[in-house]
Backbone as CSV, one residue per row, in Angstrom:
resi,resn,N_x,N_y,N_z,CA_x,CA_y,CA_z,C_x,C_y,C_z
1,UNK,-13.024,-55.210,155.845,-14.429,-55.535,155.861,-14.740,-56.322,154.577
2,UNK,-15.092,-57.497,154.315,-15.299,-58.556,153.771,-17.081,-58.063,153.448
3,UNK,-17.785,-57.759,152.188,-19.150,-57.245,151.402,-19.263,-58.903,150.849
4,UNK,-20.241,-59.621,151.641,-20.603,-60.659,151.262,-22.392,-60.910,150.395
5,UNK,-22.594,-59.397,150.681,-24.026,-58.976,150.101,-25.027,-59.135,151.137
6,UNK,-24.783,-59.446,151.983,-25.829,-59.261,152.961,-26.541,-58.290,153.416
7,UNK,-27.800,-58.382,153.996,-28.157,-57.094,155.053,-27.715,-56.825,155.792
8,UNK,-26.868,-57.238,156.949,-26.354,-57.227,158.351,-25.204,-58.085,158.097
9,UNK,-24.066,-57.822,157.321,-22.835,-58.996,156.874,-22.167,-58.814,158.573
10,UNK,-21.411,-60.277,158.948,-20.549,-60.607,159.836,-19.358,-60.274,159.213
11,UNK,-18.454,-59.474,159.979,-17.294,-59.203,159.519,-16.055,-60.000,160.293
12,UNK,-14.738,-59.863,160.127,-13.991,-60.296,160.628,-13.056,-59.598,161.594
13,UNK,-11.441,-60.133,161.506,-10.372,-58.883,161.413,-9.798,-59.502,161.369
14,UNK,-8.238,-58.669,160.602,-6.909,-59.376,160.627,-6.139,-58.336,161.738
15,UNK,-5.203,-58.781,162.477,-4.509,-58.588,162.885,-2.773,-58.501,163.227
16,UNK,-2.167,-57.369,163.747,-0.793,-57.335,163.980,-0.729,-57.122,165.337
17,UNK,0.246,-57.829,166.383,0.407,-58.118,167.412,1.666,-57.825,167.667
18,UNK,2.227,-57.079,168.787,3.373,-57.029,169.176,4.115,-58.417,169.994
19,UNK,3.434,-59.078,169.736,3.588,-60.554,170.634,3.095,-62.236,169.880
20,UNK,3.222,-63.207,170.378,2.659,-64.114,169.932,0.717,-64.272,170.053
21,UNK,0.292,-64.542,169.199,0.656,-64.910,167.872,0.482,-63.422,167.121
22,UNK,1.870,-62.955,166.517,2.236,-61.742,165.820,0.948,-61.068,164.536
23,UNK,0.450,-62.328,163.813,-0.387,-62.016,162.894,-1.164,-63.208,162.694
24,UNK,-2.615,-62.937,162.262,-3.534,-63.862,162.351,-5.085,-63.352,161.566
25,UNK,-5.547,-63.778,161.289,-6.779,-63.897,160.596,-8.309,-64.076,161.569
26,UNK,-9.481,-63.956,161.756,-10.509,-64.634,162.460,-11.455,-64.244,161.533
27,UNK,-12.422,-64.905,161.088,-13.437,-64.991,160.474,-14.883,-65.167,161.784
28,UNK,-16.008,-64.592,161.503,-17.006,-64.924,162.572,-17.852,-65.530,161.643
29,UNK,-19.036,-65.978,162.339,-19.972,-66.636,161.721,-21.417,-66.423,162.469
30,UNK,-22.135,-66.258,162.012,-23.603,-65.877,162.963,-23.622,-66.739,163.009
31,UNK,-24.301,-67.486,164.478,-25.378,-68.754,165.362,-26.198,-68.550,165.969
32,UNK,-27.354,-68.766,165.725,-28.357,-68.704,166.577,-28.065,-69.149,168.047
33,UNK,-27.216,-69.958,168.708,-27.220,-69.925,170.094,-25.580,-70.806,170.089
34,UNK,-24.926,-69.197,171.152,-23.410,-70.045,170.909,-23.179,-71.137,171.739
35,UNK,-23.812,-71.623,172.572,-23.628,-72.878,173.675,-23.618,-74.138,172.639
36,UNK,-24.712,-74.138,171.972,-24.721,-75.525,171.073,-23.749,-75.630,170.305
37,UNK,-23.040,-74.527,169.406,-22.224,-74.922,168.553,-21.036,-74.827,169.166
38,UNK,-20.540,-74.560,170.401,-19.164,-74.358,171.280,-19.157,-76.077,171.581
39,UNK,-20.678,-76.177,172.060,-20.959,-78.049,172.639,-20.293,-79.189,171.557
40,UNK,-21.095,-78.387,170.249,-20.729,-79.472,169.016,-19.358,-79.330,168.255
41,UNK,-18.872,-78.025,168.663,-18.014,-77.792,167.862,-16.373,-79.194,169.042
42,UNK,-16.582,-79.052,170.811,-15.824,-79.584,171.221,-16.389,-81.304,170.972
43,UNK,-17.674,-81.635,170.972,-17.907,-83.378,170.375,-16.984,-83.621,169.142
44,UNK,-16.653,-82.674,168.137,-16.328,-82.992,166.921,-14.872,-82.937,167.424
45,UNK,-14.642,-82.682,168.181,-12.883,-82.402,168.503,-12.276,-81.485,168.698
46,UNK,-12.868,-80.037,168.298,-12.486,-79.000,168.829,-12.419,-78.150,170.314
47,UNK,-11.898,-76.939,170.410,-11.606,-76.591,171.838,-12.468,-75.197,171.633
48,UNK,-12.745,-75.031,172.728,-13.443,-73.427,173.130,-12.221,-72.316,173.463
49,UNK,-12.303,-71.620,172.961,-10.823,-70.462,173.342,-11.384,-69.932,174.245
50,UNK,-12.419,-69.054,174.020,-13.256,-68.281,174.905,-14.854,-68.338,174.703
51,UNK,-15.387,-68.357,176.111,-16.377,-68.600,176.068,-17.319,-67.764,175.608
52,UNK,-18.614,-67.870,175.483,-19.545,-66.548,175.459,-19.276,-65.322,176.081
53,UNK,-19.167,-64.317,175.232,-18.956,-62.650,175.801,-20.309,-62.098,175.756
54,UNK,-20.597,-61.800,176.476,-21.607,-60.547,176.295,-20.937,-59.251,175.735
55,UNK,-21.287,-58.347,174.497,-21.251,-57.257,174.427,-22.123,-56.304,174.173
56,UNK,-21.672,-54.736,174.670,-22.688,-53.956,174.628,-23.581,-53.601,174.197
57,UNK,-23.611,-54.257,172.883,-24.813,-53.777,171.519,-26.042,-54.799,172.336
58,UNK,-25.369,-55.862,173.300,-26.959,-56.928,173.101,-26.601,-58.229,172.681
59,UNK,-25.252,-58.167,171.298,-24.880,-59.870,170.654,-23.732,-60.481,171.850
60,UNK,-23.215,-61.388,171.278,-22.582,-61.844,172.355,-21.198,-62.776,171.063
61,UNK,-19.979,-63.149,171.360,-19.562,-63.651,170.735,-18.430,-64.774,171.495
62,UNK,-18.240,-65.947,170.438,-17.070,-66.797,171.465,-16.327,-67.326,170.178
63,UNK,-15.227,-67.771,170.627,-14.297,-68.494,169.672,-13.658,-70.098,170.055
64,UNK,-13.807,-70.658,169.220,-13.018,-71.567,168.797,-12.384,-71.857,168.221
65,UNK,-11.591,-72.909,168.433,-10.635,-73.780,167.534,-10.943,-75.283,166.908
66,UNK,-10.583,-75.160,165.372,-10.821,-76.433,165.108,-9.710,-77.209,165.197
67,UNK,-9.751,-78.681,164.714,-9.022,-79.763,165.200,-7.537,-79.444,164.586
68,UNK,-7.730,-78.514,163.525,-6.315,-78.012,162.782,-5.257,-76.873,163.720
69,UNK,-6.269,-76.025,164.692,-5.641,-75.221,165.343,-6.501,-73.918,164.782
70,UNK,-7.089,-74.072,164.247,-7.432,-72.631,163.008,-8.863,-71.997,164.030
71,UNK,-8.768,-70.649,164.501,-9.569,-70.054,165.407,-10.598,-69.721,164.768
72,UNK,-11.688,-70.103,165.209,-13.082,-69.577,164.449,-13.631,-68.745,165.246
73,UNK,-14.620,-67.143,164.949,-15.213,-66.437,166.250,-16.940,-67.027,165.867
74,UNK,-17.850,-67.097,166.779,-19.001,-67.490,166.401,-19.546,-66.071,167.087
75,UNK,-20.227,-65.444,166.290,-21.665,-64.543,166.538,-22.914,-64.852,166.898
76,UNK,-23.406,-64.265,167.810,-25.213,-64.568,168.024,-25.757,-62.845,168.547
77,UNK,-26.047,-62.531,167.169,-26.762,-60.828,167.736,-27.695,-61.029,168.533
């Protein structure tokens, strides 16, 4: 858990995988609405991994990739 001083900080996770990809990093990022930045994030050159999730709390989250390969998760509580 990454204490960035916030009220409500976005956290991440690292991970270990019995499989590819074995270990990996994701950072999230709050957005006010994940459609636009999934939209802008593929104009700029990037790919959508997964689309908008709904989860149970109410937020919803999706991930991308930028043009490097490097997976970003985007948040919208």
């Amino acid at each position: 858990d990454i204490r960035t001083g916030a009220d409500s900080p976005v956290t991440g996770h690292i991970v270990s995988l019995g499989h590819e990809p074995y270990n990996y990093t994701n950072f999230y990022v709050e957005v006010d609405d994940l459609q636009a930045y999934l939209t802008k994030a593929e104009a700029l050159g990037g790919t959508t991994l997964i689309p908008p999730v709904p989860l149970p709390n109410g937020s919803s989250f999706a991930w991308i990739a930028d043009i490097d390969g490097n997976t970003i998760g985007l948040l919208k509580r």
